[in-house]
LUMTIGU-784942 format. One line per field, with one value per residue (C-alpha): residue in three letters; x, y, z; residue number from 1. Coordinates in nm, 3 decimals, m for minus. Example, Ala and Ser with C-alpha at 12.3 -4.5 7.8 and 13.67 -1.06 7.14 Angstrom:
<pts>
res: (ALA,SER)
px: (1.230,1.367)
py: (m0.450,m0.106)
pz: (0.780,0.714)
n: (1,2)
</pts>
This chain:
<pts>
res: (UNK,UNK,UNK,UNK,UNK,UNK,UNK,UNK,UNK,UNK,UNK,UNK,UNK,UNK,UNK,UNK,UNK,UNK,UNK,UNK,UNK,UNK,UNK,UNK,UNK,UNK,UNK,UNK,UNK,UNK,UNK,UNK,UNK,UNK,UNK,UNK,UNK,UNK,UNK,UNK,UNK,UNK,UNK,UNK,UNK,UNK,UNK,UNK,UNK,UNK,UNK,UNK,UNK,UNK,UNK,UNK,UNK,UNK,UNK,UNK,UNK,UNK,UNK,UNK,UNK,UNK,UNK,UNK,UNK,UNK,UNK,UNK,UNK,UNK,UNK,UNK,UNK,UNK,UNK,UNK,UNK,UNK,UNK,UNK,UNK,UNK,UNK,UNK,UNK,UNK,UNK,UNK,UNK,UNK,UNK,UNK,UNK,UNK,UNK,UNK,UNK,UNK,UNK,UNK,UNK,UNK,UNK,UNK,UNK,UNK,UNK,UNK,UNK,UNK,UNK,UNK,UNK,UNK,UNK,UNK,UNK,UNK,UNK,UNK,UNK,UNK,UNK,UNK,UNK,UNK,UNK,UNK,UNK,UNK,UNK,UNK,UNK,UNK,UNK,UNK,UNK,UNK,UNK,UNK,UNK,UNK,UNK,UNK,UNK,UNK,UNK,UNK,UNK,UNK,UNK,UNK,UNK,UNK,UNK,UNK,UNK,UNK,UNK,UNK,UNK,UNK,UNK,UNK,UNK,UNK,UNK,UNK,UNK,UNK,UNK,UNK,UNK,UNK,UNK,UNK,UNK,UNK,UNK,UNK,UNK,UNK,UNK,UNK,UNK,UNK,UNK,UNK,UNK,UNK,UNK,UNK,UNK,UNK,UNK,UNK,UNK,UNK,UNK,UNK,UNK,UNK,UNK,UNK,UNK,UNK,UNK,UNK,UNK,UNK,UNK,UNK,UNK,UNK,UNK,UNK,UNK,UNK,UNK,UNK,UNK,UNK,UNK,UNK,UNK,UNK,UNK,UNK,UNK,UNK,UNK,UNK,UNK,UNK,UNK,UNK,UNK,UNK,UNK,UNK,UNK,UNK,UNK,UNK,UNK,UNK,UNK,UNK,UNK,UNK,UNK,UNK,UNK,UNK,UNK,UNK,UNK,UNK,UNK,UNK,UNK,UNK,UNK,UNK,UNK,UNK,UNK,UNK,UNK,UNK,UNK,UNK,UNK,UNK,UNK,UNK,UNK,UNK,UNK,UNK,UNK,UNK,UNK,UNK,UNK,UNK,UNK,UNK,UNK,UNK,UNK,UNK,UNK,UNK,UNK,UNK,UNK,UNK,UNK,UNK,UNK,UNK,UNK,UNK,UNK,UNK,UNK,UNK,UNK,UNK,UNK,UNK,UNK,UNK,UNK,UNK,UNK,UNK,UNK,UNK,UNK,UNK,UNK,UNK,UNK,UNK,UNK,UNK,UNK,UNK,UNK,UNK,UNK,UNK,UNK,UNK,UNK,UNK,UNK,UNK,UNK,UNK,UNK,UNK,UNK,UNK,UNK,UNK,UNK,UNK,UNK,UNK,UNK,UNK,UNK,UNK,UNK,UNK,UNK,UNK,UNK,UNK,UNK,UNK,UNK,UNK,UNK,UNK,UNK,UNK,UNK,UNK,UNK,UNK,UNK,UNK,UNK,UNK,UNK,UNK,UNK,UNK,UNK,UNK,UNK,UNK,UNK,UNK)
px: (1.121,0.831,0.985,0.952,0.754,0.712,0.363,0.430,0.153,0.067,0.339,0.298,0.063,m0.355,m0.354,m0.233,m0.606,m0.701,m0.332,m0.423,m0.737,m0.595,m0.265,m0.480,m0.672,m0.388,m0.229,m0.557,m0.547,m0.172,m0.106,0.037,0.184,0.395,0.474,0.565,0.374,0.592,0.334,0.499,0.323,0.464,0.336,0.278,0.614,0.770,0.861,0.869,0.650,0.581,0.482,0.161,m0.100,0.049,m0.181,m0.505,m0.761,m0.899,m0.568,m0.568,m0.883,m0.615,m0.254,m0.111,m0.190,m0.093,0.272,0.318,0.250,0.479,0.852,0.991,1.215,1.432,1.573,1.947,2.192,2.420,2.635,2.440,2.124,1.790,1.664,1.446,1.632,1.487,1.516,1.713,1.980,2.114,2.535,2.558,2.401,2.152,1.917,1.642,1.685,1.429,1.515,1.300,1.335,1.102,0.876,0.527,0.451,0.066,0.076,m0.132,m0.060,0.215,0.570,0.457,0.313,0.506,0.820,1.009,0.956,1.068,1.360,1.448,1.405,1.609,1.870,1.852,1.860,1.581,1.299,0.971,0.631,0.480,0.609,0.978,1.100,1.042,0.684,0.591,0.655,0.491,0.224,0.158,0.221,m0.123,0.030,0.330,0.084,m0.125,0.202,0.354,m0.011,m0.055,0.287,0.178,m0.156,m0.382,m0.684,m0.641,m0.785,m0.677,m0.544,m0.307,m0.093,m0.009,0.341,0.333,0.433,0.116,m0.059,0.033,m0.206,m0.540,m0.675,m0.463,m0.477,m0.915,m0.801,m0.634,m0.885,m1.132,m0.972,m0.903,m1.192,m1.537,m1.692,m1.734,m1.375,m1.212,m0.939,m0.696,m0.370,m0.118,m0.010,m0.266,m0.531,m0.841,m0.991,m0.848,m0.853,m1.065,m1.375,m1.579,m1.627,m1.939,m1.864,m1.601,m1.644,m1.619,m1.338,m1.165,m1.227,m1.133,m0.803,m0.789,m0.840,m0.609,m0.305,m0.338,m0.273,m0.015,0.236,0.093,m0.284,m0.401,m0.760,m0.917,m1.253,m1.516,m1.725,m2.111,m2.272,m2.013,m1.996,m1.705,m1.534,m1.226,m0.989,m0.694,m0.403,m0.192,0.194,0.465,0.586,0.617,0.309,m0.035,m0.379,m0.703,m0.960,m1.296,m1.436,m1.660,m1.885,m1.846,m2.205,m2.230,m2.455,m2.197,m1.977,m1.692,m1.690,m1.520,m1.327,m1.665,m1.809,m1.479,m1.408,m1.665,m2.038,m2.091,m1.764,m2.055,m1.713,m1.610,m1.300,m1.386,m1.175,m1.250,m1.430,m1.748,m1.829,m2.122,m2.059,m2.138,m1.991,m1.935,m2.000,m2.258,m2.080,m2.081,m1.783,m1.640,m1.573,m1.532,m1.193,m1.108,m1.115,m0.883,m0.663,m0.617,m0.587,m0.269,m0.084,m0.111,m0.010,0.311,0.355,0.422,0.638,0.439,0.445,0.245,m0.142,m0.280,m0.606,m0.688,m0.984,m1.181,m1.468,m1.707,m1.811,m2.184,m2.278,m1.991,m1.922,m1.534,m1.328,m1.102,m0.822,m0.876,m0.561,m0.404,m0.373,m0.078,m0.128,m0.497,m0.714,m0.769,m0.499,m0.882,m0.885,m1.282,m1.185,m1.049,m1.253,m1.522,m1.247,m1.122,m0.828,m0.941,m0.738,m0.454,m0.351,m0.367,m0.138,0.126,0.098,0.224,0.506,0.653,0.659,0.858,1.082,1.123,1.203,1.492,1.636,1.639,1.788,2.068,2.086,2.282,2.577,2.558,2.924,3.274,3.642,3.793,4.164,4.019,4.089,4.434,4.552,4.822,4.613,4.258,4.177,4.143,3.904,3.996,3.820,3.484,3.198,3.101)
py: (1.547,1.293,1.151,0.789,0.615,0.261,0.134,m0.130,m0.337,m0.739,m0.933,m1.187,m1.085,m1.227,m0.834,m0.934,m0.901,m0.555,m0.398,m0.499,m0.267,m0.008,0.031,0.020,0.306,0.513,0.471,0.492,0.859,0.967,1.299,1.139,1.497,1.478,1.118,0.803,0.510,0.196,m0.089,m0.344,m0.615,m0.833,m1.214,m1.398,m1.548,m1.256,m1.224,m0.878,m0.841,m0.538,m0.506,m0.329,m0.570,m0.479,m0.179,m0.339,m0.468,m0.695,m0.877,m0.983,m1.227,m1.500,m1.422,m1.707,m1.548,m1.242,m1.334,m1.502,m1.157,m0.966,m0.925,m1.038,m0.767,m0.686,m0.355,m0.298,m0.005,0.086,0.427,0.569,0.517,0.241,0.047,m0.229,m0.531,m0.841,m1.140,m1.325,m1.060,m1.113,m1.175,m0.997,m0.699,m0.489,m0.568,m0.293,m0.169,0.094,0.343,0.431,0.797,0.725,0.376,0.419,0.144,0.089,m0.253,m0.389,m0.641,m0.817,m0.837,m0.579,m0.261,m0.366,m0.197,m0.468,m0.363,0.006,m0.098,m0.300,0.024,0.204,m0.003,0.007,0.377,0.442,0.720,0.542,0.698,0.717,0.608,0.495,0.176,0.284,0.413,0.122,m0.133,0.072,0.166,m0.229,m0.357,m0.277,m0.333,m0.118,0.123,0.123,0.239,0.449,0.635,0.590,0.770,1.030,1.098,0.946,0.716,0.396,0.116,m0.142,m0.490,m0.823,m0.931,m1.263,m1.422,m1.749,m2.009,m1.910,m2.095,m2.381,m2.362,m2.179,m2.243,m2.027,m1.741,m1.786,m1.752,m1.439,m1.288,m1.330,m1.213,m0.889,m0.823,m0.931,m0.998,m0.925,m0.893,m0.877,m1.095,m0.928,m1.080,m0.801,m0.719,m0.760,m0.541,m0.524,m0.677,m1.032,m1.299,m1.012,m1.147,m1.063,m1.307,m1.319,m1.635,m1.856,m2.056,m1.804,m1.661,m2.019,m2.004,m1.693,m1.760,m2.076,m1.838,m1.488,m1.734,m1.925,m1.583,m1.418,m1.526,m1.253,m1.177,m0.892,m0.895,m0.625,m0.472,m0.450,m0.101,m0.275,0.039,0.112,0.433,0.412,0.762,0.772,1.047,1.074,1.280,1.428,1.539,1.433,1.463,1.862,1.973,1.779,1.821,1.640,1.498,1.499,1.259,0.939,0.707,0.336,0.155,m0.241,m0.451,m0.671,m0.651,m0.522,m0.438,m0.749,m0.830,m0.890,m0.562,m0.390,m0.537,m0.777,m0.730,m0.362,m0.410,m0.521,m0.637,m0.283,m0.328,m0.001,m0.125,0.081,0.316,0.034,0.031,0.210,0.500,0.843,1.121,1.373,1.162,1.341,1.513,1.822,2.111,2.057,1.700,1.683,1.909,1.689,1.399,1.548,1.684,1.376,1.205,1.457,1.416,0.999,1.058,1.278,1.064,0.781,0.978,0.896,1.058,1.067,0.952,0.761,0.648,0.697,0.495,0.554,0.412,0.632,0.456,0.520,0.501,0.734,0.911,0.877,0.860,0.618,0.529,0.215,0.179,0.338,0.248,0.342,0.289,0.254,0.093,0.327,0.554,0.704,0.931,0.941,1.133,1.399,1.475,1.587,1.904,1.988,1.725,1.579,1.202,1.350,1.630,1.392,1.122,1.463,1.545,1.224,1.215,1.586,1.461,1.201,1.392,1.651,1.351,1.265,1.624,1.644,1.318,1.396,1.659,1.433,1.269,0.898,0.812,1.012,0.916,0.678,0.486,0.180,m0.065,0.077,m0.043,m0.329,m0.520,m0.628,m0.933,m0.886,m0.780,m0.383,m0.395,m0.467,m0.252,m0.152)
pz: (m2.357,m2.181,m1.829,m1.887,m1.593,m1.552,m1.357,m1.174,m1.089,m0.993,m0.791,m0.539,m0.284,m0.247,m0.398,m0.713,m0.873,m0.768,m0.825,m1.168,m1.185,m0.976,m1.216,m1.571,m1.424,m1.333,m1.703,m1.853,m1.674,m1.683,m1.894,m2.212,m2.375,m2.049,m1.974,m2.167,m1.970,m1.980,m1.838,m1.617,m1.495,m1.245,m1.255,m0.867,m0.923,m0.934,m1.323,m1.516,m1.821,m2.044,m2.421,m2.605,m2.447,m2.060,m2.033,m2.206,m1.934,m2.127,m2.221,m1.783,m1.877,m2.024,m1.873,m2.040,m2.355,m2.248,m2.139,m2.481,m2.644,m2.413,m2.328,m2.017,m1.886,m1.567,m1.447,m1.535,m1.430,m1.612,m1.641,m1.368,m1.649,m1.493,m1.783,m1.911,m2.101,m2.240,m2.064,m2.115,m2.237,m2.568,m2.581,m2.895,m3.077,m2.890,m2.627,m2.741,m2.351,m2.271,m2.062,m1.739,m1.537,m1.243,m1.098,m0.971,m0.838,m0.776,m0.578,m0.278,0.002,0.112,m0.069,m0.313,m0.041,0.221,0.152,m0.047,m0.391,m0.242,m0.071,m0.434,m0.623,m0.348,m0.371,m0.797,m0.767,m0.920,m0.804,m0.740,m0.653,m0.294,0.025,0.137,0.265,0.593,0.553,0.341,0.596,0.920,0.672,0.636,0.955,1.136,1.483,1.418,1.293,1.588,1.805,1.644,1.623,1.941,2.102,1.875,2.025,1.809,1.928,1.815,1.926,2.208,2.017,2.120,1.896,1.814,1.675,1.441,1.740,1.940,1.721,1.863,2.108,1.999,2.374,2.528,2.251,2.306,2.692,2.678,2.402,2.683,2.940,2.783,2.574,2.549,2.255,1.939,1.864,1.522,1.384,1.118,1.023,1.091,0.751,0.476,0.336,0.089,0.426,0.335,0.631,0.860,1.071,1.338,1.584,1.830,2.025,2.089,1.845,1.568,1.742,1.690,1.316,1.271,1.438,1.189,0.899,0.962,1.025,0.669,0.572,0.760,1.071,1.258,1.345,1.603,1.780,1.945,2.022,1.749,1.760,1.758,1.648,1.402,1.158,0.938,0.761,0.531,0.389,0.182,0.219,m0.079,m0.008,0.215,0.544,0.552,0.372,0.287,0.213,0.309,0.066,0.103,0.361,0.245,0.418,0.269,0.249,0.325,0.519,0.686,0.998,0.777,0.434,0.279,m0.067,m0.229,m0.145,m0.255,m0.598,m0.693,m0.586,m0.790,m1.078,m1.314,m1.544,m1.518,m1.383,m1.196,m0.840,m0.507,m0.767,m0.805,m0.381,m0.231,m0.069,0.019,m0.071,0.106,0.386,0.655,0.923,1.112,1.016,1.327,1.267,0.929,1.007,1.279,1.062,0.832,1.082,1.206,0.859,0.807,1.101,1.110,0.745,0.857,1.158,0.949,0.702,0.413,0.058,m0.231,m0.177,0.150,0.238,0.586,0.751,1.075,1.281,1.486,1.764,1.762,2.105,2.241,1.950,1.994,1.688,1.611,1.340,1.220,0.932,0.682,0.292,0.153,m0.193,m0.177,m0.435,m0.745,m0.521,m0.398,m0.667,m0.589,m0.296,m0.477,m0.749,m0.521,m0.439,m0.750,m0.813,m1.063,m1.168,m1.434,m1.176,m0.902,m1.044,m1.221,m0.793,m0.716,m0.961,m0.899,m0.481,m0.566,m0.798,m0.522,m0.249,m0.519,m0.543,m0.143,m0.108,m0.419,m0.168,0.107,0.207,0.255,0.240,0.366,0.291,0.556,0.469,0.692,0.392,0.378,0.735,0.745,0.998,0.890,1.130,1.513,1.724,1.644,1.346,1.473,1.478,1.848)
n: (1,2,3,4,5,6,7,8,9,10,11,12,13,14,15,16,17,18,19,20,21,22,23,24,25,26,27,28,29,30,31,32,33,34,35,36,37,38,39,40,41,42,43,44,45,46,47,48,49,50,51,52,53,54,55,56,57,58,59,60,61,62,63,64,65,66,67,68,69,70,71,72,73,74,75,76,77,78,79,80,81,82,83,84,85,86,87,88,89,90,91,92,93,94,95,96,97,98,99,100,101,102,103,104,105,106,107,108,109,110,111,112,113,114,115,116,117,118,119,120,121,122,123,124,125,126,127,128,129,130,131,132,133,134,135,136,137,138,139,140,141,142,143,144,145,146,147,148,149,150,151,152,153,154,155,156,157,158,159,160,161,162,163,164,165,166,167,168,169,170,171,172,173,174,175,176,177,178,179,180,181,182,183,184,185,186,187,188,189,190,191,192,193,194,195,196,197,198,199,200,201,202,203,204,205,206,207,208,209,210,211,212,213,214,215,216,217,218,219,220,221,222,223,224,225,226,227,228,229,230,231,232,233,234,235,236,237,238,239,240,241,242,243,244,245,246,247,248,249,250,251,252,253,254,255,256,257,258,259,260,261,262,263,264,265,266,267,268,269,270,271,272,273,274,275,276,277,278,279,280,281,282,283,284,285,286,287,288,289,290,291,292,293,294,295,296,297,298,299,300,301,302,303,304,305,306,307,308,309,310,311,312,313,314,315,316,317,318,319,320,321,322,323,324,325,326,327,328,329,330,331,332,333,334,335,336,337,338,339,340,341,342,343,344,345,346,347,348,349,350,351,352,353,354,355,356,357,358,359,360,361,362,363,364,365,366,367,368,369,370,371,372,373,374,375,376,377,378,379,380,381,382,383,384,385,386,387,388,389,390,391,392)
</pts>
């Protein structure tokens, strides 16, 4: 019998675009003698759609159209069995529910990566591809990355964070930017990806705008120190927290400061639809042995450190000048899951994505594995109210 996966792709997030691409490629390569794809595309509002057209590229140039030809749907338990009902449910006679065995969710950005859609599949019951609630979320958080990173030993680079009511006076933010760093800095808010709302600024003045234009994306931006003579290197990592393996290493290609939206998904697409897939890059990248392997060492502990499962993409900058490595972030669920990474080593897409799916079947057989609740008679005591019955 097939296990029955639902891709989950879209949602509300400035993401919603490329999780498109990404999640059409993944289908487009599952093993179909072994799994039954059930598409589910999830508008910016937040609705559930699936139907024949859900998994069709092409069908994404007119949404509207698109949602006319397909069900709305919503997960439902029931009997200890996840399914997905039409919406809204009918009162009488069947609902033509379809019944789901595992999520793989292939979403970017905020809301979607960030460890809500986990933490609503957690709470469903339902096994889901890739990271947990808790990797999700540190995974996303570029500041909380950064220190958890760094207690573990990893270079990472010096940053300030900023909370939503310092914007209230961009002076003072400009003041201590100075005072710490000199310039060029860069300006990222703290939790989005696909390089959305990043900038370099040389001056002042940029710095100003680019303050102006990470907060009209997220309530929390971070600056620190941007590597002039920059080299950038990344590498995935395949498995969980006890046992991964590095890809091979790549060297993206781009003329700016940062490689931006436009170089990711739009300048070499051609109307491909080809993703992370379409940007210039070399591969393998150009290194020595010796730090090739310390590249990928360092890919697989951050990856461990952070408790991550399934595929990540790690990214680091090579500061020219000293040479000195640094982490720059992790993806984790990067565009096209970087299956370009792994081809060059022998994975090639099918295995990688069957990979993915067996480590999260094995997270569900080691968490089936353990308690989460033990008998207690406190509901049975005479005396509910009073301060004995608070938790200390």
């Amino acid at each position: 019998m097939k296990t029955k996966v639902a891709v989950l792709f879209g949602g509300k997030s400035v993401e919603h675009e490329v999780s498109i691409i990404s999640a059409i490629q993944a289908i487009m390569n599952m093993d179909k003698e072994k799994y039954e794809i059930i598409p589910v595309y999830i508008t910016k509002d937040g609705d559930m759609y699936t139907g024949e057209k859900a998994g069709d590229i092409e069908a994404y140039k007119n949404i509207p159209e698109l949602l006319k030809k397909s069900q709305k749907v919503m997960f439902f338990r029931e009997n200890g069995q996840i399914s997905l009902v039409p919406v809204p449910m009918k009162r009488f006679g069947k609902n033509n529910a379809i019944a789901v065995d595992i999520a793989f969710p292939i979403v970017h950005g905020t809301n979607e990566e960030d460890g809500a859609l986990q933490g609503y599949l957690k709470t469903l019951g339902l096994p889901f591809v890739g990271c947990d609630v808790t990797a999700a979320a540190l995974g996303m958080d570029k500041y909380y990355t950064k220190a958890v990173l760094k207690d573990n030993g990893v270079p990472v680079l010096d940053c300030i964070l900023f909370k939503a009511s310092d914007y209230q006076d961009v002076a003072a933010i400009i003041a201590r930017v100075e005072e710490k760093f000199r310039y060029p800095v860069i300006i990222k808010p703290v939790n989005l990806g696909s390089s959305v709302g990043i900038s370099v600024a040389k001056n002042k003045t940029e710095l100003e705008k680019s303050i102006d234009d990470a907060y009209a994306y997220a309530a929390r931006i971070l600056v620190e120190p941007a590597i002039v003579n920059l080299r950038e290197i990344n590498c995935a990592v395949l498995g969980d927290e006890n046992e991964a393996i590095a890809s091979e290493c790549e060297e993206p290609l781009h003329s700016d400061d940062i490689l931006s939206y436009e170089d990711k998904y739009l300048n070499n697409a051609k109307g491909g639809s080809k993703g992370m897939a379409s940007v210039s890059r070399k591969i393998p990248a150009e290194l020595s042995a010796e730090r090739r392997e310390e590249i990928q060492n360092m890919a697989i502990k951050a990856f461990q450190c952070l408790g991550c499962n399934g595929v990540s993409r790690i990214d680091f900058m090579i500061d020219r000048d000293t040479d000195r490595l640094y982490l720059n972030e992790i993806n984790t669920i990067p565009g096209s899951l970087a299956f370009y990474l792994w081809e060059p080593i022998g994975i090639k897409y099918p295995e990688l994505l069957d990979r993915m799916i067996q480590l999260a079947m094995k997270r569900e057989r080691e968490e089936k594995s353990l308690t989460f609740t033990f008998e207690t008679n406190i509901l049975n005591q005479q005396t509910l109210s009073g301060a004995k019955g608070v938790k200390r």
